[in-house]
N, C-alpha and C positions, 0 to 999 in steps of 0.2 A: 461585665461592664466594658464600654469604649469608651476610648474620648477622641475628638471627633476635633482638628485642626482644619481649617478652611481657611485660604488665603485667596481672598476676594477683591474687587474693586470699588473704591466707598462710597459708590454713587447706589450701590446696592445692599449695602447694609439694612436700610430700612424694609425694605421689601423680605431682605431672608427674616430679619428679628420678629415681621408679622406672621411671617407662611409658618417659622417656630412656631409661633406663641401660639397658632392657628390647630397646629397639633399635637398640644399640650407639652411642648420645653418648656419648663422654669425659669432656666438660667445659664447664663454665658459669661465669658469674661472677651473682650472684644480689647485690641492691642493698634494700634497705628505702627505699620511696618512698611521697608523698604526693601525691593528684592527688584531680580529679573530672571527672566525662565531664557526660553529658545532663542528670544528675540534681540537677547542681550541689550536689553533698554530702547533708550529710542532717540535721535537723532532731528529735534525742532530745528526750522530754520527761521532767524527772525532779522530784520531786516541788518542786510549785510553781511551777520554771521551766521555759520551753522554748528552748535555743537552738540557732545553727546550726553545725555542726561543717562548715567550708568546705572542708577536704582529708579526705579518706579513706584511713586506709592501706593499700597495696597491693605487692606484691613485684614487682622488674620482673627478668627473668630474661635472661642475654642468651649467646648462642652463636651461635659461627662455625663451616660445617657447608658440605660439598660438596653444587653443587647437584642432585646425583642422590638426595639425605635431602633433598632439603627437604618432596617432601607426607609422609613419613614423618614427619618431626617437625613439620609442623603438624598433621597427623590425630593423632597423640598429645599435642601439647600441647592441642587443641581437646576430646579424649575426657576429658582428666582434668583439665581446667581448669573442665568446664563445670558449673553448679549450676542453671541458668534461672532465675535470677533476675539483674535488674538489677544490673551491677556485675562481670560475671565477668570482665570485662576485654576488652585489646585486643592483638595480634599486628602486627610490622611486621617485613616481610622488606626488606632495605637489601643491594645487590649491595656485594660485597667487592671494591678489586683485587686485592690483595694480604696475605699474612699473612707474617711472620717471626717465628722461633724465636730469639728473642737467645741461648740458649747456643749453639746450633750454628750458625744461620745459614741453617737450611732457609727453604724458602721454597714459598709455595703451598700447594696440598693436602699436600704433604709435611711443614708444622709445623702442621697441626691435631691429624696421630694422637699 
């Protein structure tokens, strides 16, 4: 199993949560976050002032997925995540041991579906 971190831009949330659901993901848990990569945030200028806005907000998405999906949902989160421009984020696959289902007590691939 992986799970599967995506820190994206939230004007595109909607788009990756279809193209998922599009190729059978269940489930995600989805976080409102603030971060900066290269660009080191970004610098508005609004009338008479300019300052520097150090965090940028971004959605970070996150899902546990058998590793037989994982180029599938990265090839879909990468198609509808992407704008080309600077800032469309970043992807981190992180192996799983283990998953449990606290109601029933499944385990493995068996408490993801």
């Amino acid at each position: 199993m992986k799970k599967i971190e995506a820190i994206v831009k939230p004007f595109k949330l909607d788009d990756i949560k279809d193209r998922l659901d599009e190729i059978g993901v269940q489930g995600m848990t989805v976080s409102e976050v603030k971060g900066f990569g290269r660009g080191g945030g970004k610098a508005p200028i609004y009338p008479g002032a300019e300052y520097i806005i150090d965090f940028v907000p971004h959605i970070k998405i996150e899902l546990v997925i058998e590793d037989s999906q994982l180029q599938n949902v990265l090839d879909a989160i990468m198609e509808s995540a992407y704008t080309g421009h600077v800032g469309d984020g970043k992807i981190f696959v992180i192996p799983v041991e283990d998953a449990i289902r606290i109601r029933t007590g499944e385990r493995g691939p068996d408490a993801l579906s």
